[in-house]
KOLKELO-424595 format. One record per residue: x, z, y of N, C-alpha, C, O in turn. Coordinates in pm, whole numbers, plus 50000, padded with zeros to 5 digits. Atoms other than C-alpha are relative to their C-alpha. Example, Ala and Ser with C-alpha at 12.3 -4.5 7.8 and 13.67 -1.06 7.14 Angstrom:
<atoms>
500895000049881512305078049550500905000050120501945006650118
499184999449881513675071449894499235007350109499745009050220
</atoms>
This chain:
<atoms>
500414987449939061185172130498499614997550146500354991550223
500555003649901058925171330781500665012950159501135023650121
499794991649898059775190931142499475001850114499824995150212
500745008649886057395195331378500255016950111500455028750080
498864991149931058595211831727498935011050028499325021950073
500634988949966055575231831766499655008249930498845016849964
499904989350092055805250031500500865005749973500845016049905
498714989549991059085260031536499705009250109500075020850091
500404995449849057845271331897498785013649993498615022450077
501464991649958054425291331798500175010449796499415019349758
500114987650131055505309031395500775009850049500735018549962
499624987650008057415335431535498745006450092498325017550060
500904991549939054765344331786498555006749900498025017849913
500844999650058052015337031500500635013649897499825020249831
499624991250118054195361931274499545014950079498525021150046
500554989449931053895390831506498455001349984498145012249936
501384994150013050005390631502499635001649837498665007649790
500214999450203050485385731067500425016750009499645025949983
500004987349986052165416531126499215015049989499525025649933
500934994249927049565434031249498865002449858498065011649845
501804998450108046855427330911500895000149876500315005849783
499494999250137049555423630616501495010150061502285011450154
498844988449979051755451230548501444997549887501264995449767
498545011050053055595438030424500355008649886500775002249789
499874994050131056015465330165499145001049911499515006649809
501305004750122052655457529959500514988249916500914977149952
499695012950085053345438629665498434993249962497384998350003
501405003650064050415419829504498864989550117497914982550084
501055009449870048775402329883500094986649918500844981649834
500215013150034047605372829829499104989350075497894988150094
500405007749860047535346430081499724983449971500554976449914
500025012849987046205313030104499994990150155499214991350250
500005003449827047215291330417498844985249957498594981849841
500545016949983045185255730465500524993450082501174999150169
499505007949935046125230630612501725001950046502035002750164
498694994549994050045238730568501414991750125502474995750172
498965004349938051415209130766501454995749907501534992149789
498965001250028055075205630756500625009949841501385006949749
499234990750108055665237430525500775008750121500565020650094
499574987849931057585257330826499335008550061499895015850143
500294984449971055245282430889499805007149886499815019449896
500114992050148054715291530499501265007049997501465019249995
498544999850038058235289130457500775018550121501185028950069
500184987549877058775318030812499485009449934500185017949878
500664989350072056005338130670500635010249863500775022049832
499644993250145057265340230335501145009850009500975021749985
498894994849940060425351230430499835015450058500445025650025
500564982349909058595382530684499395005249834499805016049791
500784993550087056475387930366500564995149840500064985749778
499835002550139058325389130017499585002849868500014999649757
500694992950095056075407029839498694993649955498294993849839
501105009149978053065385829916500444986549956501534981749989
500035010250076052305354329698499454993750075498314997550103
500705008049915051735324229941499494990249911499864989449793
500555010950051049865296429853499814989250089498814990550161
500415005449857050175266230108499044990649902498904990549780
500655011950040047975237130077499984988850131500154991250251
500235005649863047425205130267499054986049913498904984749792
500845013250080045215170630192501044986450022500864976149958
498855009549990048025148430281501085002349935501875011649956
498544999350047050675140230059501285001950047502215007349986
498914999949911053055137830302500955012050020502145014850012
500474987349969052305168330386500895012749874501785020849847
499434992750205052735181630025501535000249959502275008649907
498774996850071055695169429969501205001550082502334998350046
499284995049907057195182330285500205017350031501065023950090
500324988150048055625215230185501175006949883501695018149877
498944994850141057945219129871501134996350016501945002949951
498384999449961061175206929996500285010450099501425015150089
499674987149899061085234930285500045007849910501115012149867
500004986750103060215258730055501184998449892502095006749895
499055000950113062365249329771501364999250092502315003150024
498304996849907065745248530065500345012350020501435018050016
500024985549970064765279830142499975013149906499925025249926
500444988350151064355295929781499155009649997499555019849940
501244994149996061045311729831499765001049898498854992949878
501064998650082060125322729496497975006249998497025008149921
501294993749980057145335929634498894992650089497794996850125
500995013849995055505305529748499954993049863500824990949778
500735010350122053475285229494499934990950033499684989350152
500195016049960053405247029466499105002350073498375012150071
501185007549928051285229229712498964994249938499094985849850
501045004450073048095223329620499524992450113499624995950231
501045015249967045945188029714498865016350025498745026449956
501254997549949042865202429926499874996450155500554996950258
500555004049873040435189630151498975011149974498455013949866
500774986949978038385220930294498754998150052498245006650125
501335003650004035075201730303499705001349860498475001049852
500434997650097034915207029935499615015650012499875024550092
500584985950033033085235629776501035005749966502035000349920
499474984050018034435270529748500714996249837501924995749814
499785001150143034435263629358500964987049969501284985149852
499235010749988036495233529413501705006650055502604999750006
499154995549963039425252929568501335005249952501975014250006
498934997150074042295251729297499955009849931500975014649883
500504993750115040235274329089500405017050076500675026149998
499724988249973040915305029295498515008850011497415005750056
500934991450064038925332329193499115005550151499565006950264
500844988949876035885351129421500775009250038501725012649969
499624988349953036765377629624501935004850006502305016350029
498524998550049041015374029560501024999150073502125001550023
499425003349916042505365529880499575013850084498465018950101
499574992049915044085392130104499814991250164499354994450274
499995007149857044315368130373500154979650020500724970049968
500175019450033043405331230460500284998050097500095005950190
499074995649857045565314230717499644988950072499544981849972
500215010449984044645283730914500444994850154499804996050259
499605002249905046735270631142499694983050089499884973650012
500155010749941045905239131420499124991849910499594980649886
500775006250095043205227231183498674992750089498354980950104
501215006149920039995228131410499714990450089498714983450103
500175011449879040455207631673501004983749985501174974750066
499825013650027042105179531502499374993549857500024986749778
500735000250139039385176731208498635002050045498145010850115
501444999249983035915165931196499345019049984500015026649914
500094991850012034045197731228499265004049854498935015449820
500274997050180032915195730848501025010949970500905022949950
498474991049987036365208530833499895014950007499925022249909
500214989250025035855239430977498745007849923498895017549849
501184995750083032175245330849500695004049876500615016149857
499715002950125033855239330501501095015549969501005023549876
499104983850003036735270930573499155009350016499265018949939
500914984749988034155295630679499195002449853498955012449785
500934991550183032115292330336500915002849937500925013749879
499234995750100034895289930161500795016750067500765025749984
499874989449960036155319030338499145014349955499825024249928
501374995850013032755338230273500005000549828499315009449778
500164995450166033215336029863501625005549950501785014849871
498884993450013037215339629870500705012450022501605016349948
499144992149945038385365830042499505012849971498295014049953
500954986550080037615401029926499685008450134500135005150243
500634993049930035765428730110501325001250063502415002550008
499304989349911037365439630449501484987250015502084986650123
498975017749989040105404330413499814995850146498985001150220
499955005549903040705385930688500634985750003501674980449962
499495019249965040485347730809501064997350173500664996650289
499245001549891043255342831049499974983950065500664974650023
499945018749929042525307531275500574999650102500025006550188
499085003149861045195297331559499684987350014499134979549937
500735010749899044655272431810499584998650149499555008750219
500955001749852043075261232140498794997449949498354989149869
501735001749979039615267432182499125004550117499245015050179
500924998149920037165266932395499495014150033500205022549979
500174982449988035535303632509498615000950059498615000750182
501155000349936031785305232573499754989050087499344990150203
500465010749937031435268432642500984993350106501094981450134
498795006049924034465269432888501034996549930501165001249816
498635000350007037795256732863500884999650109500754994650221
499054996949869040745266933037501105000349937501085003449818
499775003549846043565260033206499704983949968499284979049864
500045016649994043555220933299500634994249844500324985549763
498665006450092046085214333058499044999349867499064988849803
501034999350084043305224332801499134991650010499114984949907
500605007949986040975204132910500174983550029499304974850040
499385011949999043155174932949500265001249850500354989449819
499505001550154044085181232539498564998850006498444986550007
501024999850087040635184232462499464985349998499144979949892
500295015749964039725146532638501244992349948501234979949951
499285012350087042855133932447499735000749867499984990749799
500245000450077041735147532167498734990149958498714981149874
501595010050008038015131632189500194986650013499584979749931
499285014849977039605097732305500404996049857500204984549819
498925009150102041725095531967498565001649899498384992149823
500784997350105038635109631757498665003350055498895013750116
501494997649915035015113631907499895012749894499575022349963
500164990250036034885140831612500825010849989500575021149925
499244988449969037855159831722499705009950145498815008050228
500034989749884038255187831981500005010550045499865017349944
499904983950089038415223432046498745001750001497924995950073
501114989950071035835243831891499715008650104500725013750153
500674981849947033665274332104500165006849893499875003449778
499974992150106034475302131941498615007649992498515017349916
500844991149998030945313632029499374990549872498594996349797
500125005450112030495285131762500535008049872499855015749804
498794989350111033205301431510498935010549985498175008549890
500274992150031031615331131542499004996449912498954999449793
501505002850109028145317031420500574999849876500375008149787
499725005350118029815300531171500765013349858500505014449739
499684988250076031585331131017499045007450012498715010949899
501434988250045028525354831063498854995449864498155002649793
500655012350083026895324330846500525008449864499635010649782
499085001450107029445335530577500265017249984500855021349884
500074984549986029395372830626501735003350051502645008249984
498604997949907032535374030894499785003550100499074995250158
499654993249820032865391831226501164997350028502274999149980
498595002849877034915380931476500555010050068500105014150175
499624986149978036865409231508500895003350131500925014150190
499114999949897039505398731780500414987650023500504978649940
499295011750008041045373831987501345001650072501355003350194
498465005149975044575370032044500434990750086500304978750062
499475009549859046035355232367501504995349902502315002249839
498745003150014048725336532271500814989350053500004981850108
499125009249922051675311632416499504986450006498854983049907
500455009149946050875279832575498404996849956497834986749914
501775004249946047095285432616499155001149831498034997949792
500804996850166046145293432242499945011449961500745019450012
500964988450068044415320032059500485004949873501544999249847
500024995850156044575336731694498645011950003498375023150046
501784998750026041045342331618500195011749872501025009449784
499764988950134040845374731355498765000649949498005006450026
501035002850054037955367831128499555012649891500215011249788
499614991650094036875401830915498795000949904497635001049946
500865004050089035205399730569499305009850004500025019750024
501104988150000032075424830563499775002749850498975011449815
</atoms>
């Protein structure tokens, strides 16, 4: 079981803005996260939301099978195995999940440590999954009309580019394209703790 400290540090703040788009007495939501990581923010979530059927995923085994021991300590029946995905595949590639079926798609610290295929690859799939009026939730540091801010940002973004010439943060004036691409408005952005965002993506 994996533990990573910044995600103990940034899911309760990230839960508060979940808050906000899924409602805890609806049964039937249906959420897919990407890129799941460790498994402790599914595992958090699930917990705020028992009614709602998570679905984590990640492309690393590691990953995977750090995903299902959190969950399974925690007795989440309402998380589903981990599913193998890389989110450069097609939409129709996506563990067979149906058009239009997702309440909410979750994607945490993905963009800026992933070629940007990566994200291209979430916004379509975003764009055939998620049903009318859904929402793509993306957290992170990013960039903001070409700037980045404070230092500290711009010192992550040059360590990021150092380890990966195709990592880094994202403009969200990018994002946006990229979801308008897919029939998404960028509906809001979310200030959040140490210099990161939660991007609210809304399906048209």
């Amino acid at each position: 079981m994996m533990i990573a400290e910044a995600a103990e540090r940034n899911k309760e703040p990230i839960l508060q803005v979940l808050r906000q788009y899924v409602d805890s007495a609806q049964r039937g939501v249906r959420v897919l996260e990407v890129a799941s990581g460790s498994g402790q923010h599914i595992a958090h979530f699930a917990r705020a939301f028992p009614h709602a059927e998570w679905q984590p995923s990640d492309v690393d085994q590691r990953c995977l099978d750090s995903i299902l021991a959190t969950t399974q300590a925690h007795g989440l029946p309402n998380v589903k195995a981990p599913m193998y995905l890389d989110v450069t595949w097609d939409w129709k590639q996506w563990g067979g999940i149906l058009p239009q079926s997702l309440d909410l798609l979750l994607c945490i610290n993905l963009s800026h440590i992933s070629p940007l295929s990566c994200t291209e690859g979430l916004f379509r799939a975003a764009g055939h999954l998620l049903k009318p009026k859904a929402v793509l939730i993306s957290y992170g540091a990013y960039a903001v009309n070409g700037k980045i801010s404070p230092q500290s940002n711009v010192d992550f973004d040059l360590t990021l580019r150092c380890r990966n010439p195709e990592w880094g943060l994202r403009d969200t004036s990018l994002l946006k394209d990229l979801g308008q691409a897919s029939g998404l408005l960028l509906e809001r952005m979310v200030d959040m703790p140490a210099n990161n965002k939660c991007l609210i993506f809304r399906k048209q």
